[in-house]
C-alpha positions as CSV (number, residue, x, y, z in Angstrom):
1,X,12.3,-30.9,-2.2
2,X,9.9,-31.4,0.6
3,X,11.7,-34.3,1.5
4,X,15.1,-32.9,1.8
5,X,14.1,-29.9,3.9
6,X,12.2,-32.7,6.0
7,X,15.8,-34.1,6.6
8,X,17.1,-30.8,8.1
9,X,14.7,-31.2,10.8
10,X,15.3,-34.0,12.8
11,X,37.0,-35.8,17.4
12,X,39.7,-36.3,19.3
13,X,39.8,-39.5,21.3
14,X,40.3,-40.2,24.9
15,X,42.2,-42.2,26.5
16,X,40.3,-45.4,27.2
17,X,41.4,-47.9,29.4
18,X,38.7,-50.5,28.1
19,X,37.0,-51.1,30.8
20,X,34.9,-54.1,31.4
21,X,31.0,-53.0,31.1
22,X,28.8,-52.7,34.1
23,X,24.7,-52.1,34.4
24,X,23.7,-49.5,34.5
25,X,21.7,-49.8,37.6
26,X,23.4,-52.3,39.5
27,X,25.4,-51.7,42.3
28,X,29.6,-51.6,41.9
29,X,32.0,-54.0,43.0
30,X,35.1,-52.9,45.2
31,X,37.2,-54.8,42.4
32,X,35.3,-52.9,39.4
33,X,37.4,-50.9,36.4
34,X,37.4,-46.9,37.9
35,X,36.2,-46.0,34.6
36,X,33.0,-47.6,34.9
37,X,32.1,-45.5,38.2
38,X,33.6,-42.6,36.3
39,X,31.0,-43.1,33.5
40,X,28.6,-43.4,36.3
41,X,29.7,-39.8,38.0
42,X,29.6,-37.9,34.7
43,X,26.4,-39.0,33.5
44,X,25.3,-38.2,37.0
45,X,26.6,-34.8,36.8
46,X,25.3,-34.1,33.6
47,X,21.5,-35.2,34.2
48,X,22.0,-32.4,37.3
49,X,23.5,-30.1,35.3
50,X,20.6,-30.5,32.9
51,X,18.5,-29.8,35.5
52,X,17.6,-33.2,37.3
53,X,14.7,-34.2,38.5
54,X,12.6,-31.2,36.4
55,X,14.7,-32.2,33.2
56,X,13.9,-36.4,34.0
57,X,10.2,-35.5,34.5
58,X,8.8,-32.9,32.2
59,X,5.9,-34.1,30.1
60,X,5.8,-32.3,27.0
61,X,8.1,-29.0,25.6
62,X,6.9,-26.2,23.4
63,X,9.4,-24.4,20.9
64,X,9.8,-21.8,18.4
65,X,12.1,-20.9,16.4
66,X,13.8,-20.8,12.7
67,X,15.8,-24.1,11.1
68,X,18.2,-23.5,8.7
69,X,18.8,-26.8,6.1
70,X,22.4,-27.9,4.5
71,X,23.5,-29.9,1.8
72,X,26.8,-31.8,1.3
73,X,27.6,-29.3,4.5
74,X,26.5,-26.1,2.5
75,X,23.6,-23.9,2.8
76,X,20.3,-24.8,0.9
77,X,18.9,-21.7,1.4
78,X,16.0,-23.4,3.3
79,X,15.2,-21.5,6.1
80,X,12.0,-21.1,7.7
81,X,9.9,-20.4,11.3
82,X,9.2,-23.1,12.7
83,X,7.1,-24.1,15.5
84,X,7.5,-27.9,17.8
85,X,5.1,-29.1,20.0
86,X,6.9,-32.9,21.6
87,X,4.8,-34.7,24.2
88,X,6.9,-37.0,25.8
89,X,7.8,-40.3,24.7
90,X,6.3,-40.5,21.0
91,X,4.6,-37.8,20.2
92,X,5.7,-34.8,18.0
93,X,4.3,-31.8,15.7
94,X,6.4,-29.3,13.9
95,X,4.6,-26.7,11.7
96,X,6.4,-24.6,9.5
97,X,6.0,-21.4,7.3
98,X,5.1,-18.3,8.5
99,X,1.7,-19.0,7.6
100,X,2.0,-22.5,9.7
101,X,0.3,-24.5,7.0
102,X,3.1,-27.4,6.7
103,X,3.1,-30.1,9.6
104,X,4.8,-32.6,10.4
105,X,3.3,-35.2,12.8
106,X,4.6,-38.1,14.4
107,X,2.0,-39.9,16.8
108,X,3.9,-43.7,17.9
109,X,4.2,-44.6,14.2
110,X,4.6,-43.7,10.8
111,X,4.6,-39.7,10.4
112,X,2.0,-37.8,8.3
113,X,2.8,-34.7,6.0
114,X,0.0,-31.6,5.6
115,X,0.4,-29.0,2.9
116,X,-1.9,-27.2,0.8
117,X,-2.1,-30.6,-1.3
118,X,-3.7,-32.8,1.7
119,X,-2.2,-35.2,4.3
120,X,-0.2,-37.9,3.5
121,X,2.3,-40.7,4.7
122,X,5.7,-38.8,5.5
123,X,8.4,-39.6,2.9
124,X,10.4,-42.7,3.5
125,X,13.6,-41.1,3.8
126,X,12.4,-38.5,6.0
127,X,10.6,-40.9,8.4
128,X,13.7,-43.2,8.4
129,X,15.7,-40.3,9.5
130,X,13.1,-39.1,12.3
131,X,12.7,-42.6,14.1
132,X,16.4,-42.6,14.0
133,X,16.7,-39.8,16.1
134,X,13.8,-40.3,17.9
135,X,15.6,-43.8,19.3
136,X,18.8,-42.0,19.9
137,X,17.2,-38.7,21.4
138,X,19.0,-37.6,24.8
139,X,15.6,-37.9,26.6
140,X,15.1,-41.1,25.4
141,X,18.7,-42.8,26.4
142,X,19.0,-40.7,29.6
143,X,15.4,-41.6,30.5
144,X,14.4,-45.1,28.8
145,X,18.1,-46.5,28.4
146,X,20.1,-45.8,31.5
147,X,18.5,-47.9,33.9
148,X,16.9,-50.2,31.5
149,X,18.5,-54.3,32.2
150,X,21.4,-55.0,30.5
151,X,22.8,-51.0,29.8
152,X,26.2,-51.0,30.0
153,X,28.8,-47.8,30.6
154,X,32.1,-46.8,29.6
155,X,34.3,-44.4,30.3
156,X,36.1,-43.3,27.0
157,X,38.4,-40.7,28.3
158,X,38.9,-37.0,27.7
159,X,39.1,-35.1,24.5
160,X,38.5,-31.7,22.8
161,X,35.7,-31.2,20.7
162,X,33.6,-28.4,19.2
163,X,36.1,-26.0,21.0
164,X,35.6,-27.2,24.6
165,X,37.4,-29.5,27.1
166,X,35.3,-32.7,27.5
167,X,34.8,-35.8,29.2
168,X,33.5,-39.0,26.6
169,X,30.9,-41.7,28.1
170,X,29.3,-44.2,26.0
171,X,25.8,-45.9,26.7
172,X,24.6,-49.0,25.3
173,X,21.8,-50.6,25.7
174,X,20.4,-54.8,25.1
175,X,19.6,-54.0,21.6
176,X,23.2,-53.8,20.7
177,X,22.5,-49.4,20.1
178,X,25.4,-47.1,21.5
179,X,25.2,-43.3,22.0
180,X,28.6,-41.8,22.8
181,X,28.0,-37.7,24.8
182,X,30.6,-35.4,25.1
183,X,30.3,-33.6,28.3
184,X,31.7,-30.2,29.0
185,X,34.6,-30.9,31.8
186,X,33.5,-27.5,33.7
187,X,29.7,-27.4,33.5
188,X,29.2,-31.0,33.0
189,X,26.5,-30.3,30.1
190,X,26.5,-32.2,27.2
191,X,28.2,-30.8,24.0
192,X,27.7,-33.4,21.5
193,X,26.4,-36.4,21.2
194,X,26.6,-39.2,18.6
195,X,25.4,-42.5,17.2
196,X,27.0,-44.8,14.8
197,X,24.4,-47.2,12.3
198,X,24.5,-48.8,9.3
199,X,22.5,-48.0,6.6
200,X,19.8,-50.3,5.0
201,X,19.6,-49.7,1.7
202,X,23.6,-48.9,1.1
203,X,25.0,-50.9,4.1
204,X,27.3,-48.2,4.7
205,X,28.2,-46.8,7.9
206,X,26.2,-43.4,9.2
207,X,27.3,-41.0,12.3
208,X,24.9,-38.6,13.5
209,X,25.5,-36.1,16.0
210,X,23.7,-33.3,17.6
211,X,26.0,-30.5,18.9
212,X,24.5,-28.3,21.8
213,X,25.4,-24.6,22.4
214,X,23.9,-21.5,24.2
215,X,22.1,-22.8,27.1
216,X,19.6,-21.4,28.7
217,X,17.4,-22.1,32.1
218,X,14.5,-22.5,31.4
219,X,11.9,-23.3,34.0
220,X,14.4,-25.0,35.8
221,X,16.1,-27.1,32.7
222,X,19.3,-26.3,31.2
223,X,18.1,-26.1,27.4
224,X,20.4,-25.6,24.1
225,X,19.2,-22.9,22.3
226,X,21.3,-23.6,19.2
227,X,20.9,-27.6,17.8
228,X,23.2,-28.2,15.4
229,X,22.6,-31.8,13.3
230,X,25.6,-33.5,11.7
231,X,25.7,-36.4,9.0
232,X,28.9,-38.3,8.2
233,X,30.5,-34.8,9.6
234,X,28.6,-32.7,7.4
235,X,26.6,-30.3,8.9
236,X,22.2,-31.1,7.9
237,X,20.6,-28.4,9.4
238,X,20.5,-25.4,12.5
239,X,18.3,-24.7,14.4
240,X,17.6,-22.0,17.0
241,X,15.4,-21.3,19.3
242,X,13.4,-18.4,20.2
243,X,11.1,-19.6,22.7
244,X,11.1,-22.5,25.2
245,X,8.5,-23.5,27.7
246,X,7.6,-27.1,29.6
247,X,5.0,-28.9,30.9
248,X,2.0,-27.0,29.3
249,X,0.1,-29.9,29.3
250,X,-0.5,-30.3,25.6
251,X,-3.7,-32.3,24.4
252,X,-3.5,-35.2,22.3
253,X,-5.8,-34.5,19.7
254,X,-3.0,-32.1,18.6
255,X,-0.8,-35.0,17.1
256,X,-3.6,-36.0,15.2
257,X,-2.9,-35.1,11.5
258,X,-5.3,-32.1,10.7
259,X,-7.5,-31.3,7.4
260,X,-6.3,-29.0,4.8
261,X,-8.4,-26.5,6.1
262,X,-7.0,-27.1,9.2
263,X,-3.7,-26.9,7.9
264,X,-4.2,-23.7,6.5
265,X,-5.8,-21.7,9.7
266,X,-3.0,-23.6,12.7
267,X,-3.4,-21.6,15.2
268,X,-0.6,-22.6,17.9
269,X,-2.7,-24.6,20.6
C-alpha cells in the first residue's frame, strides 16, 4: 500500500509542418523552417510568463498542501497533508500525515522511506516513477535541457486541450528524451506537459503528463496551484497547494534520511 500511495506523488493535434530541428541555442538561419523560431518565441514567452529570470534562478521551493491518489483513474481514497521541501537540482523531502512521520527523501540517488518501522530503500516502483519525473520535470528541461548541445525544437502546431486554446512545442534533448508543453495561446503558461517512454520490465509504451491549473504569483513566479499527474490517460494523483514560498535557503542536512525518532517529532525546518 505504501508503495502505491508513493506512486500518487510524483489531445488534439496541431498542425505540424515537420520542420527540420534546430539547437536550441544556436543562432537561426534566414533560410530556417518558421516553425523552428516559432518554437523558439513560445518557449520564450512561457519562461516570462512563468516569471523569468526569478522562475530560472530560484534555489529551492517550500510547499504544503493535501494529495489525493487514483487508481485505474478512480479515487483510492488516499488522501493526506502533505508537506515538500525541493532544493534545486536533486534534492527533495515530502513528509506526509498530519503527524508528519512518513518521508520521503531523495538526495542525488536512490530515495529512502521513514515510517514508524525505520528507514529504508524507497520501493522500486516508486523510485522508478520519481526519477522519471524528476528527468522530465519542467525546471529541469527548461533549465538543464534547452540550451544544453544538441537540443532540438519543434513547432507542433495548435490544438485544444484540457479546455484551453494552446500552442504545442516539443523539446528534445542528445539523449534521444522528448517532452512535448502545451502552452495556453493567451497567457502563454504551460497547461500540460507530457513525455512518452517505454517501460522496462513490460516494454510497453508509458505517457505521463502533468496538467497545471490555478496559478498564482508567488514571489514573483507564476506557480500552479493544482498538479494534476496522468498515466496512460488515467488520472494518478491531485495535488493542491496551500502554501508556496522560494528561496528560503533550505539546509542540506534536511535531505538526509532522519531516525525514527526523528521521524516521529518532524518539525517543518
Amino acid at each position: 500500500m505504501i508503495s502505491v500511495f508513493l506512486l500518487c506523488f510524483s489531445l488534439l493535434p496541431g498542425q505540424a509542418s515537420s520542420p527540420a530541428p534546430l539547437q536550441a541555442g544556436t543562432t537561426q538561419p534566414q533560410n530556417v523552417d518558421p516553425g523552428i523560431a516559432k518554437a523558439k518565441e513560445l518557449l520564450a514567452q512561457m519562461i516570462q510568463a512563468l516569471g523569468g529570470d526569478a522562475y530560472l534562478h530560484y534555489t529551492d521551493v517550500t510547499q504544503e498542501g493535501r494529495t489525493n491518489g487514483f487508481y485505474h483513474g478512480q479515487p483510492t481514497g488516499g488522501t493526506a497533508p502533505f508537506w515538500r521541501f525541493y532544493k534545486f537540482p536533486d534534492k527533495e523531502r515530502v513528509e506526509l500525515t498530519k503527524q508528519r512521520d512518513w518521508i520521503v527523501i531523495h538526495n542525488g540517488g536512490r530515495g529512502t522511506e521513514t515510517t514508524f518501522h525505520g528507514t529504508r530503500p524507497e520501493d522500486d516502483d516508486a523510485n522508478r516513477e520519481y526519477v522519471l519525473r524528476d528527468q522530465y520535470s519542467m525546471d529541469n528541461v527548461l533549465r538543464s535541457w534547452l540550451h544544453a548541445p544538441g537540443t532540438v525544437l519543434f513547432y507542433d502546431g495548435q490544438g485544444f486541450t484540457d479546455n484551453h486554446q494552446v500552442e504545442k512545442v516539443t523539446v528534445a534533448n542528445a539523449g534521444n528524451q522528448q517532452e512535448t508543453f502545451f502552452i495556453d495561446i493567451s497567457s502563454h503558461l504551460p497547461i500540460r506537459k507530457s513525455f512518452t517512454v517505454r517501460d522496462p520490465k513490460y516494454k510497453e509504451k508509458d505517457t505521463y503528463s502533468d496538467i497545471y491549473s490555478e496559478y498564482r504569483l508567488i514571489q514573483g513566479i507564476r506557480t500552479p496551484m493544482v498538479v494534476t499527474r496522468m498515466k496512460n490517460d488515467e488520472m494518478v494523483s491531485q495535488r493542491f497547494l496551500s502554501k508556496v514560498s522560494y528561496n528560503e535557503g533550505l539546509k542540506d542536512d534536511l535531505f538526509v534520511p532522519p531516525t525514527t525518532i526523528q521521524a516521529k517529532n518532524s518539525k517543518k525546518k
